[in-house]
Backbone bond lengths (Angstrom), bond angles and torsions (degrees), N, CA, C in turn:
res aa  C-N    CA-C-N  psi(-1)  N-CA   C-N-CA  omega(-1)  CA-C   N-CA-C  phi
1 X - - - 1.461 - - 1.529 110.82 -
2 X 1.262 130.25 -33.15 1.795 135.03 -159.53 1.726 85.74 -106.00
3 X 1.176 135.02 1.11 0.947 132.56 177.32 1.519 120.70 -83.27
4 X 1.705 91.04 -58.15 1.546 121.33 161.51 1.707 122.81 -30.73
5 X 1.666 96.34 -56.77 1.129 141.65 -167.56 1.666 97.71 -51.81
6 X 1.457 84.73 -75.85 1.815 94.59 176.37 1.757 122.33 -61.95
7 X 1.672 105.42 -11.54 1.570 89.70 -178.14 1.494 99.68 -95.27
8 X 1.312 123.88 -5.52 0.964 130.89 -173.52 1.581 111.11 -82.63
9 X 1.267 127.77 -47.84 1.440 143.20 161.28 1.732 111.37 -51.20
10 X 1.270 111.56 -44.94 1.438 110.79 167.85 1.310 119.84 -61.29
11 X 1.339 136.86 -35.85 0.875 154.33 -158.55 2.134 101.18 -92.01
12 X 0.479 99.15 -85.54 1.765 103.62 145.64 1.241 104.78 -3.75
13 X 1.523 108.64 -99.67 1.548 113.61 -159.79 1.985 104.40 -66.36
14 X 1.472 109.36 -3.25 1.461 90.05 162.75 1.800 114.28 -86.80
15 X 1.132 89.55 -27.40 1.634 95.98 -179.44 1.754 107.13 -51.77
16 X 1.369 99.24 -46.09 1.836 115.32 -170.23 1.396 100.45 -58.78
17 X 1.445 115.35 -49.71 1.633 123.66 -159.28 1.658 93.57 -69.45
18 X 1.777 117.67 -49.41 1.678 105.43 -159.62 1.522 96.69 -85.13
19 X 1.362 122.52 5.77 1.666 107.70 163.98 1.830 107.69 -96.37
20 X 0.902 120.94 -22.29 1.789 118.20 176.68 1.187 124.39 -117.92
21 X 1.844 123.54 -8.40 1.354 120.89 149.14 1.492 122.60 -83.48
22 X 1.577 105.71 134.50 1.494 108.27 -168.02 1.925 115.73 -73.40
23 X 0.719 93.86 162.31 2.086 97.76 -173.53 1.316 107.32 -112.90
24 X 1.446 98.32 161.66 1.878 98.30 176.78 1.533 93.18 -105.43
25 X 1.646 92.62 126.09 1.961 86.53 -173.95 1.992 92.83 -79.39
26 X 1.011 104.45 132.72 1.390 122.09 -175.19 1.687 115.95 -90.21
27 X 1.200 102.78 -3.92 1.713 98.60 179.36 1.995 97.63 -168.11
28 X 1.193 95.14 122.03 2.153 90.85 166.90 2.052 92.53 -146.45
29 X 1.165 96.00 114.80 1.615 95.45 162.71 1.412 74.51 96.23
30 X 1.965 95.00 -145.26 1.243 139.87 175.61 1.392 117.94 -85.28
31 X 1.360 116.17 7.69 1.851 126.93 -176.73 1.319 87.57 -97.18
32 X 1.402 125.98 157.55 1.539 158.74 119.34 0.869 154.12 -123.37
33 X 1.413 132.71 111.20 1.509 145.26 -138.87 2.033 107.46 -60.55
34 X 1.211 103.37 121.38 0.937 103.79 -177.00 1.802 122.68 -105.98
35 X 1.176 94.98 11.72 1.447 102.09 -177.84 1.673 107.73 135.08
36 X 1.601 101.18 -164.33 1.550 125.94 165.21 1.267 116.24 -124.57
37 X 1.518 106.67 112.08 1.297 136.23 173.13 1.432 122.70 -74.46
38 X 1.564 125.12 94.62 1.749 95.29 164.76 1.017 123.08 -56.17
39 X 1.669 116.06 155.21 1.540 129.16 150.03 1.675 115.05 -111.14
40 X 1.525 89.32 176.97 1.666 96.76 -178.46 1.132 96.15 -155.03
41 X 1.587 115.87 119.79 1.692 111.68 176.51 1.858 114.61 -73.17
42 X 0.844 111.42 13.20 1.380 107.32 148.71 1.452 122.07 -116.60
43 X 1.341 128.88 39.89 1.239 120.18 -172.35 2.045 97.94 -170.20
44 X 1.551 121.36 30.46 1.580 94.72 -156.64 1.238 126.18 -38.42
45 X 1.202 107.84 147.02 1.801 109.21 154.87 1.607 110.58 -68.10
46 X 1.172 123.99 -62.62 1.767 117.95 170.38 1.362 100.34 -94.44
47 X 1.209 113.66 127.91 1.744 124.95 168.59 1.381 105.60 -67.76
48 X 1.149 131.99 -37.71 1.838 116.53 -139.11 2.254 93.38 -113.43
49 X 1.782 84.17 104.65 1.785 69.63 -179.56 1.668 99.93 -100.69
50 X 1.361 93.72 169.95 1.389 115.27 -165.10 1.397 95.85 -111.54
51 X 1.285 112.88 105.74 1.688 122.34 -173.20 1.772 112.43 -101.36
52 X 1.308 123.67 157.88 1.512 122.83 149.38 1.545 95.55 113.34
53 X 1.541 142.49 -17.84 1.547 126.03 156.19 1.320 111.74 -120.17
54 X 1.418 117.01 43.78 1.344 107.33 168.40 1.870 125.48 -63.94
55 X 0.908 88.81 -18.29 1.512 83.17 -178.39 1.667 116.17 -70.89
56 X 1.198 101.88 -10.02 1.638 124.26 -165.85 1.230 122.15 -113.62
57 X 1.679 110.99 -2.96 1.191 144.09 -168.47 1.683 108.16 -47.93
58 X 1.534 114.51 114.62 1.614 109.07 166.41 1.622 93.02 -126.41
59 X 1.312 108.84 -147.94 1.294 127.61 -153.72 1.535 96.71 -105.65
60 X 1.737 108.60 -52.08 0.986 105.56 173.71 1.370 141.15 -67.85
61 X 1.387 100.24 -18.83 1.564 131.11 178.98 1.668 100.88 -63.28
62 X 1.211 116.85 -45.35 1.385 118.87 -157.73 1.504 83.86 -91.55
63 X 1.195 141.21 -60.69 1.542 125.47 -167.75 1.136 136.64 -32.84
64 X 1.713 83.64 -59.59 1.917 104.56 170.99 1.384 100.30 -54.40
65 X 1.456 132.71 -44.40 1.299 124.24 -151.95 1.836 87.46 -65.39
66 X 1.265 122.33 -63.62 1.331 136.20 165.07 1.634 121.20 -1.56
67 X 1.433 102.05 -64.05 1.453 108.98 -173.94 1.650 101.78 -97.33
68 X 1.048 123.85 -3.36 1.513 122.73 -178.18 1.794 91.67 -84.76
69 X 1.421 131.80 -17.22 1.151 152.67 -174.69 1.393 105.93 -85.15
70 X 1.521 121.07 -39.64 1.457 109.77 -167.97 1.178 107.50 98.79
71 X 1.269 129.49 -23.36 1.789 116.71 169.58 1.104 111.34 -63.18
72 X 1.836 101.03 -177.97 1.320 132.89 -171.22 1.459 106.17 -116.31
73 X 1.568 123.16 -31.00 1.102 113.81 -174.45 1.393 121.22 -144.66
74 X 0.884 108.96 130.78 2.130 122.76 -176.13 1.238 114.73 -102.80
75 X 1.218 102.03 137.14 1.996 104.04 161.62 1.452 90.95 -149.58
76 X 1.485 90.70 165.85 1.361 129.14 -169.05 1.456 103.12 -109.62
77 X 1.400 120.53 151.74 1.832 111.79 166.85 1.623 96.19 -175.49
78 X 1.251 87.93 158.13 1.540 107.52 176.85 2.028 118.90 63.36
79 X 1.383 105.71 -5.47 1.533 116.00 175.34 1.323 109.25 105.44
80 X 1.646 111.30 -1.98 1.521 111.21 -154.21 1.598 95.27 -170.82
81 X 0.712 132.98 41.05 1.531 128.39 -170.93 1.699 101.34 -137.56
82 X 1.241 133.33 148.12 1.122 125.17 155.73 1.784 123.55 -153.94
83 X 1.099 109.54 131.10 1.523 120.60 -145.37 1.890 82.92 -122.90
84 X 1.836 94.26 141.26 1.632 103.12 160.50 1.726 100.23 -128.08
85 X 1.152 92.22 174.42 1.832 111.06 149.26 1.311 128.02 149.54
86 X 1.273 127.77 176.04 1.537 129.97 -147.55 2.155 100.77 -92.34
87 X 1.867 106.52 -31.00 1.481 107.43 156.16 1.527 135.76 -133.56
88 X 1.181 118.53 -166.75 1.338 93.47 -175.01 1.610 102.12 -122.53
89 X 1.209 118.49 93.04 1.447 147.35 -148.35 1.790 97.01 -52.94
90 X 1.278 107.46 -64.28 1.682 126.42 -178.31 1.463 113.94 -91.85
91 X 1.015 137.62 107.74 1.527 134.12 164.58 1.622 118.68 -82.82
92 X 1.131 101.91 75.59 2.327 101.13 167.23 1.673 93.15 -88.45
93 X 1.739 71.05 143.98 1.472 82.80 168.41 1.162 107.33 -118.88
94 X 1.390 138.27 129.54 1.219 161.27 177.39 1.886 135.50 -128.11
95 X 1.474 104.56 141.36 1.470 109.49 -176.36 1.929 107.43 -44.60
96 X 1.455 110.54 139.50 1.075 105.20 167.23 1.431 119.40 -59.14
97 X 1.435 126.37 -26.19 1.259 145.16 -161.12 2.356 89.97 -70.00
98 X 0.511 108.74 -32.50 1.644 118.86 -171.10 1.285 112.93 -66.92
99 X 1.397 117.88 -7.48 1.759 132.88 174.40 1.222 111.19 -118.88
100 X 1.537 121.36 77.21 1.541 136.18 -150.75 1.611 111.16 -141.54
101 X 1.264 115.63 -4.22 1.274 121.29 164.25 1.521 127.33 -88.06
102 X 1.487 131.27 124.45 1.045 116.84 -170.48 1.510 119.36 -82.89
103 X 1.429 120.00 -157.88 1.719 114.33 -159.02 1.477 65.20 -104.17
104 X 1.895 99.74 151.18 1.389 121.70 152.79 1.643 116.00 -62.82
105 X 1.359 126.70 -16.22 1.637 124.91 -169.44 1.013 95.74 -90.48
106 X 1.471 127.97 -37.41 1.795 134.43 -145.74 1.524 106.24 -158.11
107 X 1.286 124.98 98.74 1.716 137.02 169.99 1.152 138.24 -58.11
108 X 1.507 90.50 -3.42 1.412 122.26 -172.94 1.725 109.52 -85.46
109 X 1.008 114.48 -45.84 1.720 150.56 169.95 1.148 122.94 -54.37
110 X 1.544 142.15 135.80 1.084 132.25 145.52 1.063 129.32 -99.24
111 X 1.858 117.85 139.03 1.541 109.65 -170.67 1.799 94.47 -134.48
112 X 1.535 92.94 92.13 1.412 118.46 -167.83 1.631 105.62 24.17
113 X 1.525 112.86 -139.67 1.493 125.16 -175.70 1.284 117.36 -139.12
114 X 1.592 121.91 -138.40 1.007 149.87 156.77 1.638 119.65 -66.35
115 X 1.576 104.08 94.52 1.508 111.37 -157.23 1.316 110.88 43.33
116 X 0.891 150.18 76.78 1.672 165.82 159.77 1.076 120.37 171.27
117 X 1.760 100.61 137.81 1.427 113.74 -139.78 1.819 86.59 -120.42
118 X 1.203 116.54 149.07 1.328 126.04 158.49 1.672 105.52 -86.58
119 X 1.358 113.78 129.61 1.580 110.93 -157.33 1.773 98.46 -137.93
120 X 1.505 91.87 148.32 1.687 91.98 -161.84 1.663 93.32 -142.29
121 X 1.692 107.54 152.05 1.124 105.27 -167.48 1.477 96.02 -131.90
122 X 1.560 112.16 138.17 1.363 117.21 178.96 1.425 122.44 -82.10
123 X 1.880 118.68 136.98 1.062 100.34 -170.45 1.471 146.78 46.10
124 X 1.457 129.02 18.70 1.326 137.26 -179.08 1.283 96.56 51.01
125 X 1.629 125.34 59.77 1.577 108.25 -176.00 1.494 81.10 -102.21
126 X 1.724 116.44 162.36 1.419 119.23 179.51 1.397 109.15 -87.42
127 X 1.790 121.58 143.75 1.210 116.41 -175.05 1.310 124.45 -132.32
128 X 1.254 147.02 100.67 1.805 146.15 161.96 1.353 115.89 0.27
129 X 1.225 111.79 138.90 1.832 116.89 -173.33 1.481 77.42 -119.87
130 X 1.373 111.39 163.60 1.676 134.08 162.41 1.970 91.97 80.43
131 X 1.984 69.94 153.18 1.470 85.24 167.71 1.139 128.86 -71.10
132 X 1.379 117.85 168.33 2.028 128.66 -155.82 2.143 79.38 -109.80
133 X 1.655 72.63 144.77 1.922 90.20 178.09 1.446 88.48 -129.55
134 X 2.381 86.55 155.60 1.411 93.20 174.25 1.140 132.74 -93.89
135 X 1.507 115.81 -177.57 1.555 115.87 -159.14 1.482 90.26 -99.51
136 X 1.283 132.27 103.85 1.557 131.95 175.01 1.546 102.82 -76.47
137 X 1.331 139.70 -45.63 1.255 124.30 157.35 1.593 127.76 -124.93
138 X 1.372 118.89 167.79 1.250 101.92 177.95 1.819 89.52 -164.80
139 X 1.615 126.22 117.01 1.027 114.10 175.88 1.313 110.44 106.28
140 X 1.774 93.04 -146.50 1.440 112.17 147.84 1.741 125.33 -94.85
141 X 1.402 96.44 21.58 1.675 99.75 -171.84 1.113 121.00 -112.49
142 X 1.475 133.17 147.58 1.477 133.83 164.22 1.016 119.02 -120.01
143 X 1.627 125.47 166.88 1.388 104.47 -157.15 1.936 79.93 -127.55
144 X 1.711 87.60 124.44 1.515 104.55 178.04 1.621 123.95 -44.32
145 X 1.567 103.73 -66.81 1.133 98.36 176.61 2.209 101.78 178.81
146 X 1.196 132.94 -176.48 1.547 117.49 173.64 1.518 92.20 -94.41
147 X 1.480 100.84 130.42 1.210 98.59 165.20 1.680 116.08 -122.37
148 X 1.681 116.13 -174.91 1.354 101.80 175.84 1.810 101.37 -72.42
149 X 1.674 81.04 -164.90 1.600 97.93 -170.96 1.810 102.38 -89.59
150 X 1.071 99.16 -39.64 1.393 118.85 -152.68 1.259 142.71 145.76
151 X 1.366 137.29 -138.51 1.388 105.09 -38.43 1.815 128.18 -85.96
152 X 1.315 125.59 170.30 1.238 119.53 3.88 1.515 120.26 -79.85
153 X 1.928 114.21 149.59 1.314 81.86 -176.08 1.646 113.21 -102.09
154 X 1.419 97.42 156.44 1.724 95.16 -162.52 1.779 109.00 -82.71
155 X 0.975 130.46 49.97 1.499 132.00 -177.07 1.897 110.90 -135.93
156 X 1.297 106.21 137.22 1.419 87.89 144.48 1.464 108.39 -113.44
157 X 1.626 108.06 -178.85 1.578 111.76 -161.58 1.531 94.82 -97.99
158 X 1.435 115.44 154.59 1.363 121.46 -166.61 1.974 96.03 -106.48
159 X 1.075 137.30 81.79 1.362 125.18 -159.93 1.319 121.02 -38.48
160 X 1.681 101.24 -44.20 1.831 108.39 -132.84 1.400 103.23 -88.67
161 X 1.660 119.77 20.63 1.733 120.24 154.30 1.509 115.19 -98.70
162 X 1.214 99.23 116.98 1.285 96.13 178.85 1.877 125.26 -59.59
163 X 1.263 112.56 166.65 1.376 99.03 -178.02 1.644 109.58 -59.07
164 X 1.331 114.14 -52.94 1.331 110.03 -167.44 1.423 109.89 -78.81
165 X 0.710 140.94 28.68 1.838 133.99 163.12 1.446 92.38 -149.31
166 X 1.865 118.64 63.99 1.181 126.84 150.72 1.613 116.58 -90.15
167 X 1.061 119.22 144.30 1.889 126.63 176.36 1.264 78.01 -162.16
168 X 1.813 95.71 169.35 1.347 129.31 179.93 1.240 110.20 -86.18
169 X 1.491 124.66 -15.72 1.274 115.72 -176.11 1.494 119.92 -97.07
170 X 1.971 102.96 -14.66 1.592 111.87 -175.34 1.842 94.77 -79.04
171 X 1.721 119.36 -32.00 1.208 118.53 -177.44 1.167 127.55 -53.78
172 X 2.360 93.18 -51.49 1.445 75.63 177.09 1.674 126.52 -87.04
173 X 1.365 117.78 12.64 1.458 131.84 171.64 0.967 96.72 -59.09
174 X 1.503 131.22 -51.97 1.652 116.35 -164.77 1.259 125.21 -69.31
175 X 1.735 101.19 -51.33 1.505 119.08 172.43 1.691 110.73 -33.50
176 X 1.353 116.81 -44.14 0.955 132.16 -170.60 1.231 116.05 -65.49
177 X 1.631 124.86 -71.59 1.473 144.59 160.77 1.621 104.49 -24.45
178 X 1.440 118.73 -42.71 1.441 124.34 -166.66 1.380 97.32 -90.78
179 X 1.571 135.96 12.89 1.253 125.21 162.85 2.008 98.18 85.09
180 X 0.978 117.29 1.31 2.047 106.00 173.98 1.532 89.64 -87.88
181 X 1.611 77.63 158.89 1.750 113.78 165.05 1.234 96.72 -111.17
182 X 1.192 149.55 21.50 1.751 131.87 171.20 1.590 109.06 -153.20
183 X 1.331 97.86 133.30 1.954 94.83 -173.05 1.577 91.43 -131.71
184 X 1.340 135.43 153.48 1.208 140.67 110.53 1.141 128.95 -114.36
185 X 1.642 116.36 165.27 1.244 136.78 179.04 1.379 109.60 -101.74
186 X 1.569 123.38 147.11 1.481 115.39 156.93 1.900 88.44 -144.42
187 X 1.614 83.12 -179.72 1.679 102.05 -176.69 1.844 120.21 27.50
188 X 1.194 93.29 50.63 1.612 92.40 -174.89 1.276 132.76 43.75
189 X 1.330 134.55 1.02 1.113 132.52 174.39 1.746 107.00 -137.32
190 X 0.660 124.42 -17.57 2.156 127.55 177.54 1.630 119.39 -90.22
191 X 1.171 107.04 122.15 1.130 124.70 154.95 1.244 135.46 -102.84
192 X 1.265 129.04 133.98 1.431 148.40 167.15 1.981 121.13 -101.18
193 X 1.343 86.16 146.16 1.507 88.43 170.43 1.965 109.54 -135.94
194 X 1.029 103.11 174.44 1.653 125.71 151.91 1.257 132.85 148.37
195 X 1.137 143.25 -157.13 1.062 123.80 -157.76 1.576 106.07 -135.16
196 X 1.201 98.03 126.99 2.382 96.81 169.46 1.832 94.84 -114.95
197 X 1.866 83.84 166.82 1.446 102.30 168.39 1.684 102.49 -132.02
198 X 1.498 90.64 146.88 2.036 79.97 176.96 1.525 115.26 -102.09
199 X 1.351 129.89 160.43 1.348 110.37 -169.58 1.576 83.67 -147.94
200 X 1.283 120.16 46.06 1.119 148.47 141.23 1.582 124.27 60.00
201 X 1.851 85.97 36.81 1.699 91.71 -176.42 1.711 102.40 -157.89
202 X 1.408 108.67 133.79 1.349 104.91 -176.19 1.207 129.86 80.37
203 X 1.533 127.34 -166.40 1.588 139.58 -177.67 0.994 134.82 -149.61
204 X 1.316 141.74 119.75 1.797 158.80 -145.19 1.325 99.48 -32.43
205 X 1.353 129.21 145.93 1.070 118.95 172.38 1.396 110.48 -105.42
206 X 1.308 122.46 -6.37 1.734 145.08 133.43 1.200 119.91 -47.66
207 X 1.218 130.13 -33.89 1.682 119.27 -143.92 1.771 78.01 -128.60
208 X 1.889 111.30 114.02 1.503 106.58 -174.81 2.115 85.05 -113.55
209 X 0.885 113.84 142.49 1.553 97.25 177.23 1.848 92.07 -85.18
210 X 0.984 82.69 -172.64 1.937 111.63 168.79 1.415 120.43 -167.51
211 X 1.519 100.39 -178.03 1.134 99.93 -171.83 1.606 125.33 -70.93
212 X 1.653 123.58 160.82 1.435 109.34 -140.46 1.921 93.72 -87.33
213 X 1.611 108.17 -23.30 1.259 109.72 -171.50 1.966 101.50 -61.39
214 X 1.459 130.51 -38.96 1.358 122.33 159.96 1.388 114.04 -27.34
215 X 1.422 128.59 -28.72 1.530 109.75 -177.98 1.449 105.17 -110.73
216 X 0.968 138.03 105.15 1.379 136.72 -169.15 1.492 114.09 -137.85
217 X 1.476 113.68 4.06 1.470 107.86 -166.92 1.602 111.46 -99.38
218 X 1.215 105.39 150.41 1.549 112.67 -149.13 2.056 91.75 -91.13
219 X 1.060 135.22 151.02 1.260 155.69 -161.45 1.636 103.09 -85.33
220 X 1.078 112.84 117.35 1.686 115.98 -172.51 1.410 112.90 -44.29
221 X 1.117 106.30 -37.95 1.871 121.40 -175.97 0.956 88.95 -99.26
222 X 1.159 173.73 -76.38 1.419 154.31 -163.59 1.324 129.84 -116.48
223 X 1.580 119.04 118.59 1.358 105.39 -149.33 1.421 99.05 -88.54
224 X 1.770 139.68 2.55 1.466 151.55 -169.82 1.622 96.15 -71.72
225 X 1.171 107.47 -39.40 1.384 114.11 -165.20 1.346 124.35 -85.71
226 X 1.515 132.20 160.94 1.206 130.88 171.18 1.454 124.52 -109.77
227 X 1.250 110.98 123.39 1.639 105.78 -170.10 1.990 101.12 -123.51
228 X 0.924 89.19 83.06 1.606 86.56 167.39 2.167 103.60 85.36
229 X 1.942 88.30 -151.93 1.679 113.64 164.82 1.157 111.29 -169.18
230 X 1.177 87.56 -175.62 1.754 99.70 177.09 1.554 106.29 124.67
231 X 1.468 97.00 -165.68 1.411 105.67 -176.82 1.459 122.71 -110.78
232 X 1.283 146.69 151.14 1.061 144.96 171.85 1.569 100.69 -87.96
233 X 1.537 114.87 122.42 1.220 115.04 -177.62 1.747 129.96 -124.95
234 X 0.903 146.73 -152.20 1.721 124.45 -167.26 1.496 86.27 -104.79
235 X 2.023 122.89 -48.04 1.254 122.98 -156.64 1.900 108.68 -106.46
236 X 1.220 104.10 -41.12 1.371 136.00 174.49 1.682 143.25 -119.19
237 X 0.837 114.34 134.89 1.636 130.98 -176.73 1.563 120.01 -80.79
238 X 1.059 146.54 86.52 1.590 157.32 -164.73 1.647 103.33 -101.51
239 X 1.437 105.16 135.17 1.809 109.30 142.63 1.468 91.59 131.66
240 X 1.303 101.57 -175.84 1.419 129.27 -165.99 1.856 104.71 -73.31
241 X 1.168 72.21 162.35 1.960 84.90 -177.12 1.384 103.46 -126.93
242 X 1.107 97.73 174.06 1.767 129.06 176.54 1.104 113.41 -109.22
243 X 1.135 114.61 103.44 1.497 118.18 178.13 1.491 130.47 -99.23
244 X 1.523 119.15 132.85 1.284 130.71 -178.13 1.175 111.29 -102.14
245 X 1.738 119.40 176.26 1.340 112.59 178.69 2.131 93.04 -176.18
246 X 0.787 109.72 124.39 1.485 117.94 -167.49 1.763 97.64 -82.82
247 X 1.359 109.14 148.79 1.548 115.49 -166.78 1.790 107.85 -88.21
248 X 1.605 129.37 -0.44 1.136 128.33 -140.55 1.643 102.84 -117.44
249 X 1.307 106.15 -1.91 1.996 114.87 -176.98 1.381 116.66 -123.52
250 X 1.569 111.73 27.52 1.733 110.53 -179.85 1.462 89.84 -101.17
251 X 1.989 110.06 142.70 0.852 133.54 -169.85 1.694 129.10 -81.45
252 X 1.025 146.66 178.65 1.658 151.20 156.24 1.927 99.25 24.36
253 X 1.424 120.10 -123.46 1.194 112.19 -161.30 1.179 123.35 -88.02
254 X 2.043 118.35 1.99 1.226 127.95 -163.81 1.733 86.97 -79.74
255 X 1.664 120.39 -37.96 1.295 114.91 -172.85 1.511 123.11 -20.08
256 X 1.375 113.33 -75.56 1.645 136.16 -172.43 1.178 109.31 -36.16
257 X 1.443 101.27 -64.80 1.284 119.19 168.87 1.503 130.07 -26.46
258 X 1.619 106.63 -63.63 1.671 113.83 -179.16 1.782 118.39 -77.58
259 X 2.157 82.86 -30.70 1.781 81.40 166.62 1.312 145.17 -73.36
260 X 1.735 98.44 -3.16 1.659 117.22 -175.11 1.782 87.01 -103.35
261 X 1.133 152.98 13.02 1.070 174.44 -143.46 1.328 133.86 -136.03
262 X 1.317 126.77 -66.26 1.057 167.19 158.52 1.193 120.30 -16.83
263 X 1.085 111.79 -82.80 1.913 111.79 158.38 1.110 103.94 -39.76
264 X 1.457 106.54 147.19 1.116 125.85 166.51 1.549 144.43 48.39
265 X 1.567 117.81 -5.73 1.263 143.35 171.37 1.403 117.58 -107.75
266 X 1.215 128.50 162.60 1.861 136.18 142.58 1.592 82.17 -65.95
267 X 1.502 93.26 156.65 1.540 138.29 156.56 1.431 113.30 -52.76
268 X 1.525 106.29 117.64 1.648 102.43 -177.54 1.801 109.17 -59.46
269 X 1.354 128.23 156.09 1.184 120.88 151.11 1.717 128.90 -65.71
270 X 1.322 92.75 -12.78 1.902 81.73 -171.42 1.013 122.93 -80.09
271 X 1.381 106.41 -5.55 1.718 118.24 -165.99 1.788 107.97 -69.88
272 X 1.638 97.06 -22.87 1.820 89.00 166.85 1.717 105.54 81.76
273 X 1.410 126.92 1.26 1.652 116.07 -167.86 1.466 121.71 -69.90
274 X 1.524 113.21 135.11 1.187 99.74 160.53 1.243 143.04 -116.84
275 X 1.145 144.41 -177.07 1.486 140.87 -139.53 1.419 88.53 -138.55
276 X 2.063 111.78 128.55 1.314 107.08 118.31 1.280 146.39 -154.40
277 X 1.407 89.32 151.40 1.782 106.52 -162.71 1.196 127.14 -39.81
278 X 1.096 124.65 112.77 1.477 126.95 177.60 1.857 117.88 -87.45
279 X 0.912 120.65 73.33 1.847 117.99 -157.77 1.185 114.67 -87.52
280 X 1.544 120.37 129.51 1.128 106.42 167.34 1.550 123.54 -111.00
């Protein structure tokens, strides 16, 4: 009878636990859960977050947002957080037990934890570990430096690359083809172009640099690379860019200078040049 008793009570409190403890949904679509990922907000593992329904936040919510993006890979974190991207920049390794918070949309769900992300990979597509570095030259181009966005911001957008077969080298191909001397990148997938002249004194009163960790986001088409920052957003695109600048339009004595230069380096700072903006 106390035997009964007890398989009967076990049986129970598993019933209780798999109706009010949350689960890692392990497969939706073409995604499958690949574990628990640490993060570190100074270091993401996925750069590109997906902002504006967190409060509503499920698993599925964040995926779709994911592949409606063009990535390869999603995680979940904090109950309400949701992160994509094409690699997985930071590798922590962490207890599965550490992705224990459920989704704010659905309680049922887990949407990783406390810096650890429940992380899902689309389609078994194969994906790059480590962070993406920048392209200091390519061409005839160098890449100035990360600057802010703005405003005002000094670019127009170059359309005809699509988001997902963005690189630094198809950008600055275009910029180029379209006749600019100046390209940036932001949020891994945007390009900008236009054109400056230097008149051989000073610095943009547009173009503010920042710090280099602001550009950290890896290039839709190639996740090695760095194309800009910012955020991936529901309505709009925010953050710092990557800035280029072609070696072939510096003026009077700054010329020599950038052309004995030029190859193969960024642009010294001492040279003092200034920029101006031509906007359209």
């Amino acid at each position: 009878m106390l035997a009964s008793r007890l398989a009967t009570v076990f049986v129970l409190a598993q019933l209780v636990l798999s109706q009010t403890l949350p689960n890692t949904v392990l497969q939706y679509k073409e995604w499958a859960s690949i574990g628990c990922q640490g993060d570190s907000t100074a270091a993401r593992a996925l750069h590109h977050l997906v902002t504006g329904s967190s409060a509503n936040m499920t698993v599925e919510l964040c995926l779709d947002a994911c592949a409606a993006g063009g990535f390869i890979l999603g995680g979940l974190e904090f109950g309400h957080e949701c992160y994509c991207g094409n690699a997985l920049l930071y590798v922590y390794t962490v207890p599965q037990g550490n992705c224990v918070l459920p989704c704010a949309g659905n309680a049922s769900e887990l949407c990783g934890g406390s810096q650890a992300l429940n992380l899902y990979q689309f389609a078994d597509t194969p994906f790059t570990t480590g962070p993406p570095s920048a392209v200091f030259e390519y061409k005839n181009w160098v890449r100035w430096a990360c600057i802010n966005e703005g405003p005002p911001f000094p670019f127009s957008p170059l359309p005809p690359i699509a988001a997902n077969d963005m690189t630094v080298d198809k950008c600055l191909d275009g910029c180029a083809a379209a006749g600019y001397n100046a390209a940036g990148l932001q949020n891994g997938q945007r390009c900008f172009c236009n054109l400056v002249v230097d008149d051989g004194i000073g610095q943009p009163d547009s173009w503010e640099s920042t710090n280099d960790f602001e550009c950290e986001m890896p290039c839709l088409d190639n996740a090695t690379e760095i194309c800009g920052g910012g955020l991936f957003q529901d309505s709009q695109m925010q953050g710092a860019v990557s800035a280029y600048v072609t070696c072939d339009f510096f003026l009077s004595r700054a010329v020599l200078n950038f052309r004995a230069r030029c190859r193969g380096s960024i642009f010294p700072r001492s040279l003092g040049v200034k920029w101006v903006w031509s906007r359209t």
